[in-house]
PDB file of N, H, CA, C and O in Angstrom:
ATOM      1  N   UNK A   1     133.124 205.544  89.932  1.00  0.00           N
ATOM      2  CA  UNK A   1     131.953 206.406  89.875  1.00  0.00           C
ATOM      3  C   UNK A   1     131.968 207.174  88.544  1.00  0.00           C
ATOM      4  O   UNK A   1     132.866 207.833  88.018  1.00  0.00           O
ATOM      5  N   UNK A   2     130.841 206.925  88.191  1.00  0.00           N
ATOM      6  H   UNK A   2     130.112 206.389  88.617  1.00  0.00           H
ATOM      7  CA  UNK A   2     130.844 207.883  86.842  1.00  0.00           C
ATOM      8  C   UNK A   2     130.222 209.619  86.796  1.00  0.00           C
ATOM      9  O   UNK A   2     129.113 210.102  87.021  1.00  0.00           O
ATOM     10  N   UNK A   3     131.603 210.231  86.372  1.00  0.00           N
ATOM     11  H   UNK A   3     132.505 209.838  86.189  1.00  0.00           H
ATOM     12  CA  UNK A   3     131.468 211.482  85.716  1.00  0.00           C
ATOM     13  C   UNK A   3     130.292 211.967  85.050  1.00  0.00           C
ATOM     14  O   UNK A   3     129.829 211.203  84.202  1.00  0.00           O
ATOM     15  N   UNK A   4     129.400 213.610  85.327  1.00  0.00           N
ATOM     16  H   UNK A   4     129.776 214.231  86.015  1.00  0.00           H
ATOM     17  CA  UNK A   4     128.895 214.020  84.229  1.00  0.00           C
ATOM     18  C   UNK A   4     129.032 213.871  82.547  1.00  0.00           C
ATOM     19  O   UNK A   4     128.099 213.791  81.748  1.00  0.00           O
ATOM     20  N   UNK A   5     130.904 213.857  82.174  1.00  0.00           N
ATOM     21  H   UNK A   5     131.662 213.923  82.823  1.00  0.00           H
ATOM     22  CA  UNK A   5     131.011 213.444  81.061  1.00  0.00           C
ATOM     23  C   UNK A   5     131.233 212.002  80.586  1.00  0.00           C
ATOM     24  O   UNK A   5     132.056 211.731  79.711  1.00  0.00           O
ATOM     25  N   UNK A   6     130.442 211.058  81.217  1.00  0.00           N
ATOM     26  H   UNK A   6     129.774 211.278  81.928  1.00  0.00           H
ATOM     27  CA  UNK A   6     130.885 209.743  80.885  1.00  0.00           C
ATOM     28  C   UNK A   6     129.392 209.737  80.390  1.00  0.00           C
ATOM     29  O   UNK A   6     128.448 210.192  81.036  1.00  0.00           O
ATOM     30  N   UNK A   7     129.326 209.190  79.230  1.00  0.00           N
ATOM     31  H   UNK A   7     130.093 208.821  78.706  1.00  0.00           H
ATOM     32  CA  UNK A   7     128.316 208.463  78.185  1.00  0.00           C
ATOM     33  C   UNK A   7     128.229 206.913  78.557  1.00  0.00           C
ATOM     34  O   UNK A   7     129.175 206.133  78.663  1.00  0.00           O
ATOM     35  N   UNK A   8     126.924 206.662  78.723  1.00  0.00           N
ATOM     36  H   UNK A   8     126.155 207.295  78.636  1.00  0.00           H
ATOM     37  CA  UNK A   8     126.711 205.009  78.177  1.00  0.00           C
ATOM     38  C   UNK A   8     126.610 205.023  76.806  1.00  0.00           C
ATOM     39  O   UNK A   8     126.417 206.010  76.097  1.00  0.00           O
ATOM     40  N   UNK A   9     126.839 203.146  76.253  1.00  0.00           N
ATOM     41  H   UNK A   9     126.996 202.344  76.829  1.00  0.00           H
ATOM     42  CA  UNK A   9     126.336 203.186  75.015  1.00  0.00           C
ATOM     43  C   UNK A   9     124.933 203.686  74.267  1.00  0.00           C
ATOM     44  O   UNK A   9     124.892 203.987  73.073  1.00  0.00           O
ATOM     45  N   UNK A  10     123.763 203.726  75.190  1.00  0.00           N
ATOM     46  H   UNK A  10     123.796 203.482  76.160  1.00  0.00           H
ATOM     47  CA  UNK A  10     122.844 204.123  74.999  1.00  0.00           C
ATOM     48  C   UNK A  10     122.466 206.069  74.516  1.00  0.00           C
ATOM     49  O   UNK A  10     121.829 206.466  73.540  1.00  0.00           O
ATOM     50  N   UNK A  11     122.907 206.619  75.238  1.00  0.00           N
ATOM     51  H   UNK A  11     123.424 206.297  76.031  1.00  0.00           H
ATOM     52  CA  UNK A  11     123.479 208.011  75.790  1.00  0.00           C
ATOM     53  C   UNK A  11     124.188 208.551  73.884  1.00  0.00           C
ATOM     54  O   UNK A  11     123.754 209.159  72.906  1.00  0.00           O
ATOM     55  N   UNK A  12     125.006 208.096  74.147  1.00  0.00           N
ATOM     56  H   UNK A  12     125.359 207.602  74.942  1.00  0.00           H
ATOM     57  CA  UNK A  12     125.657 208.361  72.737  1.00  0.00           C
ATOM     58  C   UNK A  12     124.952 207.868  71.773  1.00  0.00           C
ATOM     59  O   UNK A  12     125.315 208.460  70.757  1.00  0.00           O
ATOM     60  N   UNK A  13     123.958 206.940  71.461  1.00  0.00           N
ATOM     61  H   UNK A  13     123.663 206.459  72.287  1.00  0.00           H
ATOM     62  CA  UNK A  13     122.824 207.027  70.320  1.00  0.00           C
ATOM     63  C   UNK A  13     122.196 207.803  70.553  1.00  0.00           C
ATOM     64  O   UNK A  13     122.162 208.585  69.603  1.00  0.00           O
ATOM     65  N   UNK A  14     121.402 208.206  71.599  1.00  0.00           N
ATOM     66  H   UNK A  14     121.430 207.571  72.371  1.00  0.00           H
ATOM     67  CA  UNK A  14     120.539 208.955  71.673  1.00  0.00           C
ATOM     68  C   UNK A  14     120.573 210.226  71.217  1.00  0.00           C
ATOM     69  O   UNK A  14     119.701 210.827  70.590  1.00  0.00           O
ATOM     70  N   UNK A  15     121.931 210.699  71.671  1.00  0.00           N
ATOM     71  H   UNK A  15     122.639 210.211  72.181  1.00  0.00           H
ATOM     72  CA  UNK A  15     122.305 212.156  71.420  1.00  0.00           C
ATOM     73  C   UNK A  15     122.261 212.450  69.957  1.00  0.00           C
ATOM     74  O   UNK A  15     121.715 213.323  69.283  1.00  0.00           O
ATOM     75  N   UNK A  16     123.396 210.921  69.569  1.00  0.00           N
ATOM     76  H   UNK A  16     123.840 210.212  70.117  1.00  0.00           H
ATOM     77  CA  UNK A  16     123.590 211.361  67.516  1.00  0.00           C
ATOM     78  C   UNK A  16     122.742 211.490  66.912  1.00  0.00           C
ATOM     79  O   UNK A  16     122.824 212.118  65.856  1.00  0.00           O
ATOM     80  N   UNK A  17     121.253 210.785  67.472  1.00  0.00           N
ATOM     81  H   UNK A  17     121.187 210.276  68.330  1.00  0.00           H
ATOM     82  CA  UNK A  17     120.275 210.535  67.128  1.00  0.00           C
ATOM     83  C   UNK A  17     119.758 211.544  66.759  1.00  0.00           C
ATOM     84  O   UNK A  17     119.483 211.956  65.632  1.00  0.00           O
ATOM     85  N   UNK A  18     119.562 212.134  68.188  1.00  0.00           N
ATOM     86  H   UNK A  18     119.785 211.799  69.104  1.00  0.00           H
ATOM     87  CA  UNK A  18     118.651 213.641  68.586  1.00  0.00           C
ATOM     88  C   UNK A  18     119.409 215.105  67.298  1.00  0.00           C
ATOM     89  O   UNK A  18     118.905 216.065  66.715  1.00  0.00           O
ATOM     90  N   UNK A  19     120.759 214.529  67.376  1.00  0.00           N
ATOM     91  H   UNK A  19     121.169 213.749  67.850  1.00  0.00           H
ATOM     92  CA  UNK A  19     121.569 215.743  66.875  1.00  0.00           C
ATOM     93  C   UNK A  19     121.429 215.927  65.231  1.00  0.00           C
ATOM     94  O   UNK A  19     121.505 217.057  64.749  1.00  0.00           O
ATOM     95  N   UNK A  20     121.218 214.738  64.379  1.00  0.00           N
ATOM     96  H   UNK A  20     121.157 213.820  64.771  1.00  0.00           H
ATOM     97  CA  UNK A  20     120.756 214.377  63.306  1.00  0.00           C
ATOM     98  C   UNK A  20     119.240 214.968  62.645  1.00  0.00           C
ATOM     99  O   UNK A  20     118.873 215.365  61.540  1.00  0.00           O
ATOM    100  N   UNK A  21     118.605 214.777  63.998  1.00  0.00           N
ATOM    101  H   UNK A  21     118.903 214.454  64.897  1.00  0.00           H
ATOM    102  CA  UNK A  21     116.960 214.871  63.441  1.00  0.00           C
ATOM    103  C   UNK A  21     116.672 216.296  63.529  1.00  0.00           C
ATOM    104  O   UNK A  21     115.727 216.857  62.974  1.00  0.00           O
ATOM    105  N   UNK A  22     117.623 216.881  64.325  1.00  0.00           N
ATOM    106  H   UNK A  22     118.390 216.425  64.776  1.00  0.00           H
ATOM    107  CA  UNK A  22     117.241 218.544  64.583  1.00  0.00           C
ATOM    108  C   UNK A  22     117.199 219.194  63.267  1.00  0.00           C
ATOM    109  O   UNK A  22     116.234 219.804  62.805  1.00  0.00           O
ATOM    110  N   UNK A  23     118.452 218.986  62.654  1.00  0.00           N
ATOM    111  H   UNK A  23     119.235 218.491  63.029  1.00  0.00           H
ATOM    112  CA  UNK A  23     118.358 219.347  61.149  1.00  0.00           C
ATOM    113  C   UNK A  23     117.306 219.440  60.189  1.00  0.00           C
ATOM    114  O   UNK A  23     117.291 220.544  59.644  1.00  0.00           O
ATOM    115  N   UNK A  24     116.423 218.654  59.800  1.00  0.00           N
ATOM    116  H   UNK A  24     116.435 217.757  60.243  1.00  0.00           H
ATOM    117  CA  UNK A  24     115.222 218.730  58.919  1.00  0.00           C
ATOM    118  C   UNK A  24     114.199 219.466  59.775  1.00  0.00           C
ATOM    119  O   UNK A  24     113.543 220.489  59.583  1.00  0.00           O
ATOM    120  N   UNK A  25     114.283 218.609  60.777  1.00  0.00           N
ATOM    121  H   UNK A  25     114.816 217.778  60.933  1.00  0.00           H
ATOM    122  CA  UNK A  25     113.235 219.294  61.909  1.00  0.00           C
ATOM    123  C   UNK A  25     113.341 221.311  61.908  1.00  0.00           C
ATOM    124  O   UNK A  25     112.432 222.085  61.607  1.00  0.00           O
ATOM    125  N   UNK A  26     114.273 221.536  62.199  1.00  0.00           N
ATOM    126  H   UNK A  26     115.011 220.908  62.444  1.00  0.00           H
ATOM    127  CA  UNK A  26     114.913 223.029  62.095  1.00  0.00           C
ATOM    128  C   UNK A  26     114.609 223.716  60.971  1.00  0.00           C
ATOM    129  O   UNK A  26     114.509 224.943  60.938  1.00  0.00           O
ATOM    130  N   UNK A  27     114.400 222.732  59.713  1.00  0.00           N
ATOM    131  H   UNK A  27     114.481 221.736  59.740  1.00  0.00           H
ATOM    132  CA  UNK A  27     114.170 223.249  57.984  1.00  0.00           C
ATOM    133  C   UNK A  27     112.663 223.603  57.943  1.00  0.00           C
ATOM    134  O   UNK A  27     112.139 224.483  57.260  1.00  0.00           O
ATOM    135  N   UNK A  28     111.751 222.294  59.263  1.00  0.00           N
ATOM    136  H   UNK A  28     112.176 221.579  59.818  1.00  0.00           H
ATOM    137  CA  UNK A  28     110.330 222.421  58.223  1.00  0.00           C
ATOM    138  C   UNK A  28     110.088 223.463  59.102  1.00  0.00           C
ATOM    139  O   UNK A  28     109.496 224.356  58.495  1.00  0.00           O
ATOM    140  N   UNK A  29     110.357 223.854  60.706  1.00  0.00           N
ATOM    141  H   UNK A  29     110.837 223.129  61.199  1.00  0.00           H
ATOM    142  CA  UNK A  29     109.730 224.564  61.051  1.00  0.00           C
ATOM    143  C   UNK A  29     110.004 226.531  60.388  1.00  0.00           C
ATOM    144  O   UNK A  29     109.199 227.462  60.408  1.00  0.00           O
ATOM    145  N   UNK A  30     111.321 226.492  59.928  1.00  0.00           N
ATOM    146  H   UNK A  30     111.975 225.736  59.911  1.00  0.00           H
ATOM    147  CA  UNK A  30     111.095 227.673  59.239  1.00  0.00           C
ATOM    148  C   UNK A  30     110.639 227.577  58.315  1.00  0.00           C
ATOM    149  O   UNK A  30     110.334 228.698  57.908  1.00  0.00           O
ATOM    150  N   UNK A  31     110.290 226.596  57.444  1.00  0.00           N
ATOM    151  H   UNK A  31     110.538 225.685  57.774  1.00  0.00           H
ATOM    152  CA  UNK A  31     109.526 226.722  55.836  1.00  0.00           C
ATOM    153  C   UNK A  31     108.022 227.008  56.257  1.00  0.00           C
ATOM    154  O   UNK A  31     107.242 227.549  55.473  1.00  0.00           O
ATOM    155  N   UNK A  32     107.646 226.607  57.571  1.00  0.00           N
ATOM    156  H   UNK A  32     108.280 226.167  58.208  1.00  0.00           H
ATOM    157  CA  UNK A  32     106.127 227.020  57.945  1.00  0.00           C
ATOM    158  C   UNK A  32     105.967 228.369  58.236  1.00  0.00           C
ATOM    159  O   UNK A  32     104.893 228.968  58.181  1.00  0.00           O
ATOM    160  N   UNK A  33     107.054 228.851  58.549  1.00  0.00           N
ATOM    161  H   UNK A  33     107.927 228.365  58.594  1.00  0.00           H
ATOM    162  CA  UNK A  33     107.249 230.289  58.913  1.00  0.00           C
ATOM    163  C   UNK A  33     107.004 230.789  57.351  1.00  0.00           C
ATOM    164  O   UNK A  33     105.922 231.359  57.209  1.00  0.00           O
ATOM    165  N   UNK A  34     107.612 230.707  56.453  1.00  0.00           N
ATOM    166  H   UNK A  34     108.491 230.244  56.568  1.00  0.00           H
ATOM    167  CA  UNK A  34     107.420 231.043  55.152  1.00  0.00           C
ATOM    168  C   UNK A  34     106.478 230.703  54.496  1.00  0.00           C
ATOM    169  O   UNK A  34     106.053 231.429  53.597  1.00  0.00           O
ATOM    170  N   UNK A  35     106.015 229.708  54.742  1.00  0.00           N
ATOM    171  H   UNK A  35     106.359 229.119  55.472  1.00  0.00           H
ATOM    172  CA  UNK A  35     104.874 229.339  54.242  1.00  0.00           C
ATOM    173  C   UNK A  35     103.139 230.497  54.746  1.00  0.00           C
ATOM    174  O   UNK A  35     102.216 230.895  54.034  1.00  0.00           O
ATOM    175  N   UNK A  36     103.435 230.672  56.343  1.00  0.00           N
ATOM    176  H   UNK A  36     104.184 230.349  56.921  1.00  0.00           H
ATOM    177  CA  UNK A  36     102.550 231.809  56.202  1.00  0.00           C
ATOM    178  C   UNK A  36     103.131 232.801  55.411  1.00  0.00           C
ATOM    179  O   UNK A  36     102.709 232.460  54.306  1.00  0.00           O
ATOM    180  N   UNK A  37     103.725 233.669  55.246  1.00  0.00           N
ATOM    181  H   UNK A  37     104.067 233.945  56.143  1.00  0.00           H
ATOM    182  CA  UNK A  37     104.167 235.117  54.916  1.00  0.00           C
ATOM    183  C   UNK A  37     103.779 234.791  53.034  1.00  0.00           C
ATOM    184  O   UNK A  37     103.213 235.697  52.423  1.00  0.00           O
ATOM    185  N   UNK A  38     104.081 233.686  52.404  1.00  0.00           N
ATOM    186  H   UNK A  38     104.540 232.949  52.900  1.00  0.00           H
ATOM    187  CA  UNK A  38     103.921 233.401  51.484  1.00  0.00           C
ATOM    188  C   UNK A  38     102.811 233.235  50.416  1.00  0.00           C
ATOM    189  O   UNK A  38     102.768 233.247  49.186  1.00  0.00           O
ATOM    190  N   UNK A  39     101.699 233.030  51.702  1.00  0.00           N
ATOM    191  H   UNK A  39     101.733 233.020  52.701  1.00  0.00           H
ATOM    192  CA  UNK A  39     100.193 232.583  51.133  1.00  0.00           C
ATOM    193  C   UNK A  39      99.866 232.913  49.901  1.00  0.00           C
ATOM    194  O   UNK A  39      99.212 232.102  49.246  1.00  0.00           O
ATOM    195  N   UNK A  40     100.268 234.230  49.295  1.00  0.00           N
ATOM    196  H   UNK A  40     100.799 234.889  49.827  1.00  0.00           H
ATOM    197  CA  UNK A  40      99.804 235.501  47.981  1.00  0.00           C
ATOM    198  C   UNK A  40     100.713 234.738  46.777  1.00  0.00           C
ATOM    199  O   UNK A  40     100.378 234.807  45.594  1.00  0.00           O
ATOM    200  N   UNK A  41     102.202 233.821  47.349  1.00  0.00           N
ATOM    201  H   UNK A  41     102.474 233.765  48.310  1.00  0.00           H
ATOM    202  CA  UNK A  41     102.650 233.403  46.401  1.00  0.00           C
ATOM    203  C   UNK A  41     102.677 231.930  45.786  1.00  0.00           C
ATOM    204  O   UNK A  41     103.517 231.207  46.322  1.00  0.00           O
ATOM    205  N   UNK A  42     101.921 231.336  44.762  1.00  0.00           N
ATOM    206  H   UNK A  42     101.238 231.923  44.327  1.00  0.00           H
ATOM    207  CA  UNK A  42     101.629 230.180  44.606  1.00  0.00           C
ATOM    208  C   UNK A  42     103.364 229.312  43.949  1.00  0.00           C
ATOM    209  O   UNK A  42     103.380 228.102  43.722  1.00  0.00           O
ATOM    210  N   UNK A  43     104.102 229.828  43.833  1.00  0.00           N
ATOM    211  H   UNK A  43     104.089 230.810  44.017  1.00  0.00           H
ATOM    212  CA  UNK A  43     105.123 229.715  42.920  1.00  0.00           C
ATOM    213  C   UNK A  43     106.331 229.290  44.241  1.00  0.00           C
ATOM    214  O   UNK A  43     107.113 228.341  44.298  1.00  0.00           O
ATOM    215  N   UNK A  44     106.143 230.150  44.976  1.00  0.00           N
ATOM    216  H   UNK A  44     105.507 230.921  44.930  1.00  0.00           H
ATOM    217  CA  UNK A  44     107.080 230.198  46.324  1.00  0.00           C
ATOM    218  C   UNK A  44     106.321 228.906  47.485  1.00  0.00           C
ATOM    219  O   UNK A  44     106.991 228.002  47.985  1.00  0.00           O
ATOM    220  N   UNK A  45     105.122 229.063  47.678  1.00  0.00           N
ATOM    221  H   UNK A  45     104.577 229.797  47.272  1.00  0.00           H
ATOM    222  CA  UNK A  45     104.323 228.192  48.645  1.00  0.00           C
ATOM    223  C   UNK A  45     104.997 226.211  47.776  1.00  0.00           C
ATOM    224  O   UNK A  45     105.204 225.186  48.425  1.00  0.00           O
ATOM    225  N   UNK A  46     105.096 226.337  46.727  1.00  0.00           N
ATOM    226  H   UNK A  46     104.928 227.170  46.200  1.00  0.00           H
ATOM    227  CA  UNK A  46     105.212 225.152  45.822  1.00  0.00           C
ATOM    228  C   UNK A  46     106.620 224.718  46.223  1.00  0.00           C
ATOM    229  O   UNK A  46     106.932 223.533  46.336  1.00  0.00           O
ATOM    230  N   UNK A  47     107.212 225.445  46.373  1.00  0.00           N
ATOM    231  H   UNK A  47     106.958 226.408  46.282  1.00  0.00           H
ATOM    232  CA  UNK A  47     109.153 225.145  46.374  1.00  0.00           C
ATOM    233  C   UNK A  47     109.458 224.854  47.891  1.00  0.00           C
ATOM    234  O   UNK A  47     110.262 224.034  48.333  1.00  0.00           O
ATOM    235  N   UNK A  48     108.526 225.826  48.687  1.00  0.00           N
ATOM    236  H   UNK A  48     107.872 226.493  48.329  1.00  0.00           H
ATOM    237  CA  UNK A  48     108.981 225.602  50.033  1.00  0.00           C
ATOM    238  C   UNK A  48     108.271 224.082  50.945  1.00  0.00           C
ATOM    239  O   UNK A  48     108.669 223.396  51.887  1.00  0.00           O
ATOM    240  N   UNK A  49     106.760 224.069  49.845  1.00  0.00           N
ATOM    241  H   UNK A  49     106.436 224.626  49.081  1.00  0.00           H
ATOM    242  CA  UNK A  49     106.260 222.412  50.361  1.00  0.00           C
ATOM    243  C   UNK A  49     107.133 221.447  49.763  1.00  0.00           C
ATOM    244  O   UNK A  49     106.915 220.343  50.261  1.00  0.00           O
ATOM    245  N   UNK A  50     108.288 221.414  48.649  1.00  0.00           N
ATOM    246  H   UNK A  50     108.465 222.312  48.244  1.00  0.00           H
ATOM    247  CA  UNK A  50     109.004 220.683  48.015  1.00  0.00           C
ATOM    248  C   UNK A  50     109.994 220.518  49.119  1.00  0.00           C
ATOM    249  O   UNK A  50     110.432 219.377  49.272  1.00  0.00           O
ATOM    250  N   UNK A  51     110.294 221.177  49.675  1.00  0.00           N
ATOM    251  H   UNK A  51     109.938 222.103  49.550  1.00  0.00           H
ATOM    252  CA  UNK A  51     111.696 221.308  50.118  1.00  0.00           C
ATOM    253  C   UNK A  51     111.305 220.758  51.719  1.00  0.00           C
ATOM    254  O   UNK A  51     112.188 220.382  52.490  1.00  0.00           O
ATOM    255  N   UNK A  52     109.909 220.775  52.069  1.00  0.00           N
ATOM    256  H   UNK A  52     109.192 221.081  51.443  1.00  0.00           H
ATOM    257  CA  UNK A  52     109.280 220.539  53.225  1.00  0.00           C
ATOM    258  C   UNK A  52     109.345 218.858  53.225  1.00  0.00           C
ATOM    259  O   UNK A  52     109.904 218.207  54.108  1.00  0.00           O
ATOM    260  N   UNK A  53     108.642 218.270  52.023  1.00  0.00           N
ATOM    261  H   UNK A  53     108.188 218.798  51.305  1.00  0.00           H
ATOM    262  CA  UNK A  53     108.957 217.009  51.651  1.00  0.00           C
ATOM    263  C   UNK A  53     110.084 216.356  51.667  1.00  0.00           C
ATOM    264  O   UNK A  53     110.112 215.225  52.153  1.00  0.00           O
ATOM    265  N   UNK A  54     111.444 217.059  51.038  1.00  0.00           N
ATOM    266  H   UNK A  54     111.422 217.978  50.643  1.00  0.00           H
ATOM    267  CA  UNK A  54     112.836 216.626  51.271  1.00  0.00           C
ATOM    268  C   UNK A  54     112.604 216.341  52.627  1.00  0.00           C
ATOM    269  O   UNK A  54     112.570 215.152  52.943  1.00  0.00           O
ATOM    270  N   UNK A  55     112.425 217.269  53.562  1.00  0.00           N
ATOM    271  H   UNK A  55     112.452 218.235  53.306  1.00  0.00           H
ATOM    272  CA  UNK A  55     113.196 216.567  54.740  1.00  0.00           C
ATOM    273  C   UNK A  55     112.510 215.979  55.514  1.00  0.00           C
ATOM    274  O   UNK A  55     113.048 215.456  56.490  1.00  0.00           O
ATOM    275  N   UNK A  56     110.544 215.845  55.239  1.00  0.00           N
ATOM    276  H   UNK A  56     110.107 216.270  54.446  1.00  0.00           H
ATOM    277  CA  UNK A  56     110.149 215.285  56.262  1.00  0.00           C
ATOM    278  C   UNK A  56     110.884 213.346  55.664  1.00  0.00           C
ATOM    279  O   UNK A  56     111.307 212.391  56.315  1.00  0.00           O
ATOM    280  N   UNK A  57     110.693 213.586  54.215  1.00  0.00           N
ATOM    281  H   UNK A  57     110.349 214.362  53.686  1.00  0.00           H
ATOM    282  CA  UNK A  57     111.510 212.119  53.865  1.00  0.00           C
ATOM    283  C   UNK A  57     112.679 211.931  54.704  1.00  0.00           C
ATOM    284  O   UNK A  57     112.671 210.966  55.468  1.00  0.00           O
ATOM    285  N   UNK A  58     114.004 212.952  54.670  1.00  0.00           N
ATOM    286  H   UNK A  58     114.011 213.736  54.049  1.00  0.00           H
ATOM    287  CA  UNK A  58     115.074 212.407  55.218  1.00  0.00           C
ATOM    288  C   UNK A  58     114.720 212.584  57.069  1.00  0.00           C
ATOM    289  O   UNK A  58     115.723 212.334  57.739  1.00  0.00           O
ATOM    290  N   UNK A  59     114.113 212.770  57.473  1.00  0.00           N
ATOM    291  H   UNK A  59     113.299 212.973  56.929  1.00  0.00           H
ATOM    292  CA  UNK A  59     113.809 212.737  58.848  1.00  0.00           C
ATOM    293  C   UNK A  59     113.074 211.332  59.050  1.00  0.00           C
ATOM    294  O   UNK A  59     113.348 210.682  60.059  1.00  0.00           O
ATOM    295  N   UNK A  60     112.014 210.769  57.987  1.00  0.00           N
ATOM    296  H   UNK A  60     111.792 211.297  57.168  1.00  0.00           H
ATOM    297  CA  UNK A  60     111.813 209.825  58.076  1.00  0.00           C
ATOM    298  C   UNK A  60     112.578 208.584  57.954  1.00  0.00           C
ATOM    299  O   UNK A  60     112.174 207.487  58.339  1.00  0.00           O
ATOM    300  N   UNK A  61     113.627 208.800  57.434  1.00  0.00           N
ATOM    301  H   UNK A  61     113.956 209.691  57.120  1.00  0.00           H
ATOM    302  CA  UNK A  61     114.830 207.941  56.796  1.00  0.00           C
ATOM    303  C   UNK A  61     115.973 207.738  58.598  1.00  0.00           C
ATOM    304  O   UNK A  61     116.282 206.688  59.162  1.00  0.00           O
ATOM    305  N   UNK A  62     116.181 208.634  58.852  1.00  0.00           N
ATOM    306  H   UNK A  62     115.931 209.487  58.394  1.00  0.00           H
ATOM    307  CA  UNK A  62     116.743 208.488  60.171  1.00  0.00           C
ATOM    308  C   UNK A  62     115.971 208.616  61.373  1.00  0.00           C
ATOM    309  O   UNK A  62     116.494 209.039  62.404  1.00  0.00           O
ATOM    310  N   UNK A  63     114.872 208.309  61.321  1.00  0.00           N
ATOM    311  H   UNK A  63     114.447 207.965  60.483  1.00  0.00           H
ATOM    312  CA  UNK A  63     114.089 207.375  62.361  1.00  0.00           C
ATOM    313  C   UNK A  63     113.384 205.803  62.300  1.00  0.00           C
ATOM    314  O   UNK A  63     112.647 205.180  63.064  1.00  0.00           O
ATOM    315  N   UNK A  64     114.167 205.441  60.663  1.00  0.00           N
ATOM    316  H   UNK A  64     114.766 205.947  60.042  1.00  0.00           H
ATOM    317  CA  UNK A  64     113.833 204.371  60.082  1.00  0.00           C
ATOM    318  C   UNK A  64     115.071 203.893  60.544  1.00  0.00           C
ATOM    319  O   UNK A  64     114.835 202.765  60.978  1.00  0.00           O
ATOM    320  N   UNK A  65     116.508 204.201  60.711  1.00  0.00           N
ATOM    321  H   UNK A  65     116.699 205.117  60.358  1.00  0.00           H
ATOM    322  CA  UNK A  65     117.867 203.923  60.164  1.00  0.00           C
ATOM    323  C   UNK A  65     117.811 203.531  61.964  1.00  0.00           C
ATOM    324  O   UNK A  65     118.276 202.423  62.232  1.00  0.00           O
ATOM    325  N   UNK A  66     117.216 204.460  63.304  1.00  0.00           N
ATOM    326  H   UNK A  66     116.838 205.360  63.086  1.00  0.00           H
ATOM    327  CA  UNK A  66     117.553 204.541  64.214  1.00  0.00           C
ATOM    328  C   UNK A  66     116.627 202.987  64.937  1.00  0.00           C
ATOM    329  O   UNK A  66     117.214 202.176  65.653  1.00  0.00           O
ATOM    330  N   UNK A  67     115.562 202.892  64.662  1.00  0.00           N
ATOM    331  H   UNK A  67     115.084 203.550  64.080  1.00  0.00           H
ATOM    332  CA  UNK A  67     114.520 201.553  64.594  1.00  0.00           C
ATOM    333  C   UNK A  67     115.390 200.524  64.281  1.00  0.00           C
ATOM    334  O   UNK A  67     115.921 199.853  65.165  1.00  0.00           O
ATOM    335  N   UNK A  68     115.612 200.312  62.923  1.00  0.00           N
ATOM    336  H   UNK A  68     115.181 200.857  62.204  1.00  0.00           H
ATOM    337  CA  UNK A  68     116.358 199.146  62.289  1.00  0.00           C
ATOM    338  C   UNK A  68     117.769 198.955  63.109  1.00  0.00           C
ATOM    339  O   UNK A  68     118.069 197.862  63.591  1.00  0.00           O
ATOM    340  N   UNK A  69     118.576 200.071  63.218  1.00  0.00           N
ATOM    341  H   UNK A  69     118.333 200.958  62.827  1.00  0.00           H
ATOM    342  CA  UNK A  69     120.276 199.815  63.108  1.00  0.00           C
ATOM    343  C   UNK A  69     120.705 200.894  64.416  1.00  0.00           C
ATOM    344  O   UNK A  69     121.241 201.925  64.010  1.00  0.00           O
ATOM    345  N   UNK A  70     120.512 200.774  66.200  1.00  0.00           N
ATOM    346  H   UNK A  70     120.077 199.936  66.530  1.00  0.00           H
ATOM    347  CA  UNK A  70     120.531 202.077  66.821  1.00  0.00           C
ATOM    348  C   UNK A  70     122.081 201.607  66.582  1.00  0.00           C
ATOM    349  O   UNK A  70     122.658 202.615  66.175  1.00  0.00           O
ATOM    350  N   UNK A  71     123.087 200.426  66.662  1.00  0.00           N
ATOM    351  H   UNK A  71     122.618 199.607  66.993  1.00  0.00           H
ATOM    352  CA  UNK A  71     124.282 200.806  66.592  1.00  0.00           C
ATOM    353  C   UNK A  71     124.898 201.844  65.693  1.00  0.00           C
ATOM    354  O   UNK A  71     125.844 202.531  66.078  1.00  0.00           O
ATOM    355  N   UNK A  72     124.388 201.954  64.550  1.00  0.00           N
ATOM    356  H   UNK A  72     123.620 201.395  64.238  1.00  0.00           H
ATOM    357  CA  UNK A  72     125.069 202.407  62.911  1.00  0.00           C
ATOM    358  C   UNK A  72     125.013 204.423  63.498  1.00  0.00           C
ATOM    359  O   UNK A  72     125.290 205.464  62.903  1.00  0.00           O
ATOM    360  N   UNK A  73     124.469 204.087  65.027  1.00  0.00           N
ATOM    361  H   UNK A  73     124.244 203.241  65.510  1.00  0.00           H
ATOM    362  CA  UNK A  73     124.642 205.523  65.500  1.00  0.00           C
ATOM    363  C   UNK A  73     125.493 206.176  66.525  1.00  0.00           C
ATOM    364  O   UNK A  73     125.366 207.239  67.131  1.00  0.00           O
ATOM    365  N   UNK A  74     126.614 205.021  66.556  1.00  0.00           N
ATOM    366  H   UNK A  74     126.718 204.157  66.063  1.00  0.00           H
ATOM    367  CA  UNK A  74     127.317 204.519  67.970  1.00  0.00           C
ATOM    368  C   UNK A  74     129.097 205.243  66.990  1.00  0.00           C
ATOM    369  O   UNK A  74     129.355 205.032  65.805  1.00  0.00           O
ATOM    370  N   UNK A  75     129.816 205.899  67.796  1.00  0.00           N
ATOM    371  H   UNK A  75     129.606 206.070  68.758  1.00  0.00           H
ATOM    372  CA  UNK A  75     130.946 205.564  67.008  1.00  0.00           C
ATOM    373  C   UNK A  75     131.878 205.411  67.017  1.00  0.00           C
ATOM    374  O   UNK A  75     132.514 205.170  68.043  1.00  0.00           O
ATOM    375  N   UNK A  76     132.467 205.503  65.606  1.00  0.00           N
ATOM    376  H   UNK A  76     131.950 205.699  64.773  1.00  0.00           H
ATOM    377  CA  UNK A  76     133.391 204.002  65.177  1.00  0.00           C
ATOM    378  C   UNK A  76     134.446 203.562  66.025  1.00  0.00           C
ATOM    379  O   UNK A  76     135.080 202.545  65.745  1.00  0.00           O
TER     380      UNK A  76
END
């Protein structure tokens, strides 16, 4: 019988998965936070949509990586 702490293989992608994407995810939603308070600053609004871009790219990159390769999320 399997334990609360027993993972399938599935289970353990999912999680690394989930645990990976929080990260950018976590970045844009405070840069929107800044992004209101910011409105007055065109200089600041510019750096924080830059930095918004970084990660919607790398968020896009590991839901590309998770599509193509769910093992390469399994581990070693």
């Amino acid at each position: 019988m399997a334990t609360t702490t027993d993972t399938t293989p599935w289970q353990e992608v999912v999680t690394k998965a989930v645990h990976d994407m929080r990260t950018p995810l976590s970045g844009m939603k405070t840069a929107i936070e800044v992004l209101r308070l910011a409105q007055g600053d065109p200089d600041k609004v510019s750096r924080v949509l830059s930095m918004m871009e970084r990660q919607a790219t790398e968020l896009s990159g590991l839901l590309e990586r998770l599509a193509k390769d769910p093992e390469s999320y399994r581990a070693p």
